[in-house]
N, C-alpha and C positions, 0 to 999 in steps of 0.2 A: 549621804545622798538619798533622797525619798523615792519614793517605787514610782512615782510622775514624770520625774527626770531621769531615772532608769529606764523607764519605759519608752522617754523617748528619744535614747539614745541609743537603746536597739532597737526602734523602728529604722532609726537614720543608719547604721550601724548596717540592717538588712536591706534599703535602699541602694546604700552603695555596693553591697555586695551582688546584688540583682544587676545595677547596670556596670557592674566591673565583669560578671558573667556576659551581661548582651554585647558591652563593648568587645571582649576576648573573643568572642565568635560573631561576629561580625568584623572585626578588623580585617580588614585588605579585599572585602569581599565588594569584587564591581557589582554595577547594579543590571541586571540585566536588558539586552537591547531586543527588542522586538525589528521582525519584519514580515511582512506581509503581501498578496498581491494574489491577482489572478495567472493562472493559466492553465492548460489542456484543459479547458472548459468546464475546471474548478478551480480553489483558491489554494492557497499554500500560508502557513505559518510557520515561521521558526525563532526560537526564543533560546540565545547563546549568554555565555558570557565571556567577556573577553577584557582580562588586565590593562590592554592599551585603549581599551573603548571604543575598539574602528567598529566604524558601521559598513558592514558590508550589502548594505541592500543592493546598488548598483551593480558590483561584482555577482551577488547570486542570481536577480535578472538577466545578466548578460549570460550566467549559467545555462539559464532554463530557455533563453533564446537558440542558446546553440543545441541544444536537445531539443528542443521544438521544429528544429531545422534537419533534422536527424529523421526522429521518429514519428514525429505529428502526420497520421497520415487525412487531417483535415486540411492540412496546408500541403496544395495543389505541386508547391516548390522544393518538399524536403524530400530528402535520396531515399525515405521509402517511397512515398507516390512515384519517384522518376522511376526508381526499379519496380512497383508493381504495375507502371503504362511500360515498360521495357521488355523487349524478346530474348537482348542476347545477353550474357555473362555481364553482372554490373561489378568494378574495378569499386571499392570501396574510400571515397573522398573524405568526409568527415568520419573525428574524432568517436564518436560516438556508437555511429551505427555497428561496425562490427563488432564493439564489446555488449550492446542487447543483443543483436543475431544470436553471438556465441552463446550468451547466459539462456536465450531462449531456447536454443536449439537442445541444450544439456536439462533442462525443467521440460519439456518432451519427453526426452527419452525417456529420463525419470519416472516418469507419471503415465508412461503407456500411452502417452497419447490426446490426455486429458486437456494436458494445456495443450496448444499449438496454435502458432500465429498465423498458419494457411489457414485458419478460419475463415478469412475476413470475406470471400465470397458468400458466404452465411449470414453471417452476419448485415452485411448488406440487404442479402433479401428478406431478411426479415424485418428490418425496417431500424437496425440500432447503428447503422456506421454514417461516413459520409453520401452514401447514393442511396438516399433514402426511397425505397419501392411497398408496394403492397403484399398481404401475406401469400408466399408461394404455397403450390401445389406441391404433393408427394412428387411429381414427375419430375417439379422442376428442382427439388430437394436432394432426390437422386443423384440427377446429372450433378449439381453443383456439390457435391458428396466426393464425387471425381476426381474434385482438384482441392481436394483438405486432406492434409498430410505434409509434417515435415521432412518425412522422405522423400519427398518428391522435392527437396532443395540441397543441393549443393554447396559445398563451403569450405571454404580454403583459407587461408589466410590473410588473402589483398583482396580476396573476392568472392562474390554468390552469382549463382546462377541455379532456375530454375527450369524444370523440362519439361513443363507445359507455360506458352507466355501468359496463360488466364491465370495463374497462379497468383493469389495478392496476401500478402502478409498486412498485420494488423498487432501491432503491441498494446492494445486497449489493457490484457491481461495484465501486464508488468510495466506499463509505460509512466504510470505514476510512480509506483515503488522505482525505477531507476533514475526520473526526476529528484526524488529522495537523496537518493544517493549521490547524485549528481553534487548536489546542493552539499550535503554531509564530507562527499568527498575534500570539497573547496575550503569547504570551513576548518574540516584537518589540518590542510596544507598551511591554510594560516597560525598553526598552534592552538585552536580552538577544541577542549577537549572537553564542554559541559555544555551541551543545546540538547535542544528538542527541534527536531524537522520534520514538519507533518505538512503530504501533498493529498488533498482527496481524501483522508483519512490511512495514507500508509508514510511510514518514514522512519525516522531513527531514534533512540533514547539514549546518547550519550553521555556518561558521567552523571552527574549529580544537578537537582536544581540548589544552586547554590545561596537563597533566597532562603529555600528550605530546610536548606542540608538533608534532603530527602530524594529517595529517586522520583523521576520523574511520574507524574500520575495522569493516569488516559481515562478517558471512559471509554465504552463500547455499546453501542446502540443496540436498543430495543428493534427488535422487528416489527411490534408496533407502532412505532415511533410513524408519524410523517413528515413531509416535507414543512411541512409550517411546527409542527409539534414534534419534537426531538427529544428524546429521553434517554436514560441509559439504564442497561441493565447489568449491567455489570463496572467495575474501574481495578487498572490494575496499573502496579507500580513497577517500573521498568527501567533499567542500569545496563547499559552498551547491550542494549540489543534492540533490533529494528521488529516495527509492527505490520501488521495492515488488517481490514477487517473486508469483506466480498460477503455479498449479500447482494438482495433483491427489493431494495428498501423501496426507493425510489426512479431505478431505471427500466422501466417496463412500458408495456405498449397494452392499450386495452382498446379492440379493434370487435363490433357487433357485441359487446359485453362482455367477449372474454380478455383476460389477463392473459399475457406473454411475458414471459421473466427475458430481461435483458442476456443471460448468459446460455450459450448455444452448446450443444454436447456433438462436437467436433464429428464423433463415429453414428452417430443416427439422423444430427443433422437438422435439431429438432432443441425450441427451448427444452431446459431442465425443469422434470415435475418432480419433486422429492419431498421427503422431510426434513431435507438440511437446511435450513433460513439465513444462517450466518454461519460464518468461517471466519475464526479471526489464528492468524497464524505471526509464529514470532522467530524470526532468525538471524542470521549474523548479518542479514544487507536486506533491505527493505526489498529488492528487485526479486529474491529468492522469497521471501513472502509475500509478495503478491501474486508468483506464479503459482505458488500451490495452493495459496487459498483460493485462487480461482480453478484450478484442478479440482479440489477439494468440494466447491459449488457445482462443478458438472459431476464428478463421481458417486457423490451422497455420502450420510455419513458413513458406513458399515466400510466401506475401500477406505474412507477418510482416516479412522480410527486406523487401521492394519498398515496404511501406511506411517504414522506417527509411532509405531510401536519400533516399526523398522526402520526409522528415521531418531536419531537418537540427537539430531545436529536441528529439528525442528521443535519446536512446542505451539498446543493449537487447544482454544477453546471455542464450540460448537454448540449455536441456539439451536432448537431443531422442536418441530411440533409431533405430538400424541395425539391420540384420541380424546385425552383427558386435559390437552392444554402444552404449554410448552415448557421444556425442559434444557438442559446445560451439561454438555460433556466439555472436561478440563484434563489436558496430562497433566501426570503427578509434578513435571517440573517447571510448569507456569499457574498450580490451581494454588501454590501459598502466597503467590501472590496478585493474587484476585480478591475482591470483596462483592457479591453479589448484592443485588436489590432485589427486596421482595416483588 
């Protein structure tokens, strides 16, 4: 046989072994289903795979409707707005509401304070909730200072009740991340054990992309980044554990030229002015990272850090500015895998 004909019969030879390889690892593997959509006044993606190839878009809309119904405190009709226009003890009707109370109420205490959903008087007057007003006065910051605190709520089992009725809760902090979960939960129950579920930018990273046979991969935005120009400054690869990232990118109020960061520091009452610029945190349920990362944005980073050393069930990676420009804190058990950008 001449070396022309040998030659090319191990080309064909490593042909077929090439796609005896691609077929072997790709065999049985579905293709994955995308879904999409708006809601709480962002968008959601979730990218599953699923043997039998149901499509559950229908099924996780009608999810985020009943959470929306729950928690949305933009819709005049869901049992928070009825319980923050309500005086006396409210009896707990949907599914939902007392499983964020309860997660909220425990990401409080936790946090000293940092997070708390008796914010939303504050927030209000500063101009980021539904009753949108102009910027208050220290007087009027004070008094409304009065009525933030989750101590001042109540909570039982069937029920909350509040002991001032100006009391108004606000799950802006975790109400994405528990949409997340919401969605994540569903997709469990159906046997689904390989998505990606991202609301707002917080959600889950279950299992594998199967596409890739790789974990799933996020980016994480630049703080310079803008609303029309989005970049990342970071991507990192992620396996059963949920994300979220809290920052100041784009929700701010800029009133006679100065800038107000959308997120309010509960105890003074007052946006947050720090070094911290992002917060991205990583833990077993997207609802428990978003709480902290927004704890995390009112505290700065120095509490941020001291709390992740003593939190051993959290991991958190932090853009944050210098003198000299900006910089990147990682715990040791999410920085291998991360890959930054220049």
């Amino acid at each position: 046989m001449d070396n022309r004909r040998k030659n090319a019969l191990y080309s064909l030879g490593l042909l077929l072994l090439i796609l005896g390889v691609w077929w072997w690892r790709n065999r049985g593997t579905p293709e994955p289903i995308l879904v999409e959509g708006r809601t709480m006044g962002t968008t959601y993606h979730v990218t599953y795979f699923d043997a039998e190839n149901r499509n559950f878009s229908q099924a996780l809309d009608s999810v985020l409707v009943e959470v929306n119904k729950s928690i949305n405190n933009y819709d005049t009709a869901s049992e928070v707005s009825r319980f923050n226009r309500g005086v006396g003890p409210w009896v707990f009707k949907r599914t939902y509401f007392p499983v964020i109370v309860t997660k909220a109420w425990e990401i409080a205490k936790a946090t000293g304070g940092a997070f708390d959903p008796t914010v939303m008087p504050l927030v209000n007057a500063w101009g980021f909730g539904p009753a949108r007003q102009e910027l208050p006065d220290s007087a009027a910051v004070d008094s409304l200072r009065a009525l933030v605190g989750f101590d001042k709520i109540e909570l039982t089992k069937d029920r909350i009740a509040k002991r001032d009725p100006r009391i108004q809760i606000d799950f802006g902090g975790v109400g994405q991340g528990f949409g997340a979960d919401a969605m994540a939960d569903f997709l469990r129950s159906k046997g689904v054990t390989n998505m990606l579920v991202e609301l707002g930018g917080e959600g889950m990273a279950a299992g594998r992309n199967l596409k890739t046979r790789q974990p799933w991969e996020l980016g994480i935005l630049d703080p310079g980044s803008t609303y029309e120009n989005q970049f990342f400054k970071a991507y990192v690869k992620l396996e059963d554990r949920s994300f979220t990232t809290s920052g100041n990118y784009f929700n701010y109020r800029v009133v006679n030229g100065q800038k107000f960061s959308h997120t309010i520091n509960p105890e003074s009452g007052y946006p947050v002015e720090h070094e911290l610029l992002s917060a991205s945190i990583f833990a077993k349920d997207a609802t428990t990272a978003d709480g902290w990362a927004t704890a995390c944005m009112v505290a700065g980073l120095a509490q941020s850090k001291k709390w992740l050393r003593e939190r051993p069930d959290l991991e958190g990676f932090f853009i944050y500015s210098t003198p000299t420009g900006l910089e990147t804190y990682a715990t040791p058990g999410i920085s291998k895998y991360l890959t930054l950008q220049p």
